[in-house]
C-alpha positions as CSV (number, residue, x, y, z in Angstrom):
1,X,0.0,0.0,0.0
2,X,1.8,3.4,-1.1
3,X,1.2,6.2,1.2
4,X,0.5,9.7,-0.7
5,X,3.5,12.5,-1.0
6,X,1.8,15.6,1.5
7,X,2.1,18.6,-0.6
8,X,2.3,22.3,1.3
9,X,1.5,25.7,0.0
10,X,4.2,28.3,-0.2
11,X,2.1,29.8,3.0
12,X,2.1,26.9,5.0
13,X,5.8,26.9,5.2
14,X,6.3,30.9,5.8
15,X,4.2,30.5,8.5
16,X,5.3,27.1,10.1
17,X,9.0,29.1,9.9
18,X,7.3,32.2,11.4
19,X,6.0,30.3,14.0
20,X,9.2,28.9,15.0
21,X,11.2,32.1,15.1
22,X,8.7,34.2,17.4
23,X,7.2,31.4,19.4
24,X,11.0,30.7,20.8
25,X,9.9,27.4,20.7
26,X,12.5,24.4,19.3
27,X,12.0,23.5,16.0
28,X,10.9,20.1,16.7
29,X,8.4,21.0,19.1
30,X,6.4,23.3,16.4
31,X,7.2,20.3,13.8
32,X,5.2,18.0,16.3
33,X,2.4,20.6,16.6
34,X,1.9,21.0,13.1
35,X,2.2,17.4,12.2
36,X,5.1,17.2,10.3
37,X,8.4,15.9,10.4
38,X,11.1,17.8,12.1
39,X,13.4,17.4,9.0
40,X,11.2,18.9,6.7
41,X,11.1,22.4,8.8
42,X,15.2,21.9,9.2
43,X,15.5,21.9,5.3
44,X,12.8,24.7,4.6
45,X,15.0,26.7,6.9
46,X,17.8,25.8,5.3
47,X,16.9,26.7,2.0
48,X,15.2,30.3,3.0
49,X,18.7,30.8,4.6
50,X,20.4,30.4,1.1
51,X,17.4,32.4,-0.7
52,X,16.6,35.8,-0.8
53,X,12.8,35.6,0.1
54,X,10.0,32.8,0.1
55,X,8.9,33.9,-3.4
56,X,12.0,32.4,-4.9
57,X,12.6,30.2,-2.5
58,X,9.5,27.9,-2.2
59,X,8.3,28.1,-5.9
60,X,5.5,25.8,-6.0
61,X,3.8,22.1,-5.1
62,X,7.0,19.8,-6.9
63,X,5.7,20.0,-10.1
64,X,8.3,21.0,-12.7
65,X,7.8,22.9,-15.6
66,X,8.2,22.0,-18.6
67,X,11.8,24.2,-18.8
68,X,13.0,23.1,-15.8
69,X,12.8,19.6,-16.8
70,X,14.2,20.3,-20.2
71,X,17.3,22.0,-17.9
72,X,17.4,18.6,-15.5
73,X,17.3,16.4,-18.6
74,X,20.4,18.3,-20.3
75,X,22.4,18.4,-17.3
76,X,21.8,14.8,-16.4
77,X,22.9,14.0,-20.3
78,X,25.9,16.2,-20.2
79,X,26.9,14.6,-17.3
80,X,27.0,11.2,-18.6
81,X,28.9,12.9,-22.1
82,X,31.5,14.4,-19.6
83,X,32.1,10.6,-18.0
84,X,32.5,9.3,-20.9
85,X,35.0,11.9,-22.2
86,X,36.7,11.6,-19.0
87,X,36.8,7.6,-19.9
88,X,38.2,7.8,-23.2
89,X,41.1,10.4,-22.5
90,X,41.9,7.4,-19.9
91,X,42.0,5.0,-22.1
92,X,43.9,6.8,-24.5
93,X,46.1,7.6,-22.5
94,X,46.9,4.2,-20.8
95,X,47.0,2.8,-24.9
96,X,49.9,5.9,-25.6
97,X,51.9,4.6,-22.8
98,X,51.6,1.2,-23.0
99,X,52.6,1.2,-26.7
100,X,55.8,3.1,-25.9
């Protein structure tokens, strides 16, 4: 039996991160009174910390644009082309020496 992914609103999360600031409360106390997992509240924290504001930060519900996973497609690709050039310059050069 699969359990469904929760999914929060940009709102949810500026709040639950609110809530921990002013209330003085620890973190995993206000995780436990909302429900969720402590974790999840460490890593939305962590990534308002890197971001400028919640706008950017907290984009949407996980579903990717059609961009964005053009973008995560062509990295993962080049990736795999960079390995493989990375492969074949080895080879090469274990071939150049051992012919020597």
């Amino acid at each position: 039996m699969s359990r469904k992914r929760r999914q929060f609103t940009r709102e949810f999360k500026v709040e639950a991160l609110r809530r921990v600031e002013e209330s003085g409360k620890q973190l995993t106390q206000v995780a436990r009174e909302l429900g969720i997992r402590p974790d999840l509240l460490y890593r939305w924290k962590r990534r308002l910390a890197k971001g400028a504001n919640a706008d950017e930060v907290f984009t949407g519900n996980g579903v990717a644009s059609p961009e964005a996973e053009e973008i995560r497609r062509l990295r993962r690709r080049l990736e795999e082309v960079e390995q493989e050039r990375d492969f074949l310059k080895k080879a090469a050069a274990y071939f150049a020496q051992e012919s020597q």
